[in-house]
C-alpha positions in Angstrom: 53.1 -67.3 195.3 55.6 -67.4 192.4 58.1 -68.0 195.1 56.6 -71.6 195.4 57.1 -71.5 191.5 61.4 -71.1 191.9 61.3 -73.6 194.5 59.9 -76.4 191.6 57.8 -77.7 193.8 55.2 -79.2 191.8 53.2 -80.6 194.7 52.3 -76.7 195.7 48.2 -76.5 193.3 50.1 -73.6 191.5 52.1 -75.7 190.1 50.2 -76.5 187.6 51.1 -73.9 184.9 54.2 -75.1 183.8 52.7 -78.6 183.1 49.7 -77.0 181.7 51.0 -75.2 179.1 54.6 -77.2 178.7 56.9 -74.6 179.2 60.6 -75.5 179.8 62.8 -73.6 182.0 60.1 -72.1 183.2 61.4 -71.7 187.0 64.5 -70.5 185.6 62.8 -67.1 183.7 60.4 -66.8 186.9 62.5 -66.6 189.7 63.6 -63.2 188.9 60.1 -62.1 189.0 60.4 -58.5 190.5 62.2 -58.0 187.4 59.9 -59.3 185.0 56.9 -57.4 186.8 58.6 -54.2 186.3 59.7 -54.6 182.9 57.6 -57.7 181.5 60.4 -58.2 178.4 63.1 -57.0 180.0 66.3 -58.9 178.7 64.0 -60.8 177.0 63.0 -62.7 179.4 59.4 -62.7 178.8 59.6 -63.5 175.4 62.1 -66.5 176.2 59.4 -67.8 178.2 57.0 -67.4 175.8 58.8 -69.4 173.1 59.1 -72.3 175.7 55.4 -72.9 175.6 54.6 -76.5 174.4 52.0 -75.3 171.7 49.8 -78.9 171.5 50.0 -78.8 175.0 48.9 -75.4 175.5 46.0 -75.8 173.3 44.7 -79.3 175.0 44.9 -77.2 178.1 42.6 -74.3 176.6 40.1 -76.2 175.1 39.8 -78.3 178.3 39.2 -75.3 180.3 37.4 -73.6 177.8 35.3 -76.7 177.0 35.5 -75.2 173.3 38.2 -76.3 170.0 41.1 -73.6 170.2 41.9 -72.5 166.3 46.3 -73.3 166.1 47.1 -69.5 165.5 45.0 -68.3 168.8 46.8 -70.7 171.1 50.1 -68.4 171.6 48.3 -65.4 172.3 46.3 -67.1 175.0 49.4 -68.8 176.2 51.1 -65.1 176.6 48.1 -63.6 178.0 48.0 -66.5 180.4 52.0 -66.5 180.9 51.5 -62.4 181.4 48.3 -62.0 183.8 50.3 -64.5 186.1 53.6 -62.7 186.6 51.7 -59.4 187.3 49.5 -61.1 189.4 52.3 -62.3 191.5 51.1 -66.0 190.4 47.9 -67.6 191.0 46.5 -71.1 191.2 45.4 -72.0 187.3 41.9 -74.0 186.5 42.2 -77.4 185.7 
């Protein structure tokens, strides 16, 4: 599934994730998933992504799914925890 992700293909439903939470260059640090699965940080890739994430994005996103106000300091851990369950995953189709 994350193979549709490096294609930037945003019409695939999975493609959602990158809008959702406003991460740049997100294509770029996924398509060497393998990698990332087998050492999440690994040339600090994971973290890169992280720090791409759109924060006032990310939090409309969460408290639209959540149907519930998302306090500013929890929205980067949900953002990672989203961003990491995904890569291990191999990808997955994200709730709207």
């Amino acid at each position: 599934m994350i193979r549709m992700y490096c294609q930037n293909d945003l019409n695939v439903p999975a493609g959602r994730m990158p809008q959702a939470l406003g991460t740049r260059r997100f294509f770029v640090l996924v398509k060497n998933y393998m990698t990332l699965r087998a050492n999440l940080n690994e040339f600090g890739r994971f973290a890169e992504l992280s720090n791409t994430v759109d924060k006032e994005k990310a939090k409309e996103y969460f408290e639209k799914v959540e149907k519930t106000k998302i306090l500013p300091f929890k929205v980067k851990m949900k953002a990672d925890n989203l961003l990491r369950d995904f890569i291990l995953k191999g990808g997955y189709e994200i709730p709207v």
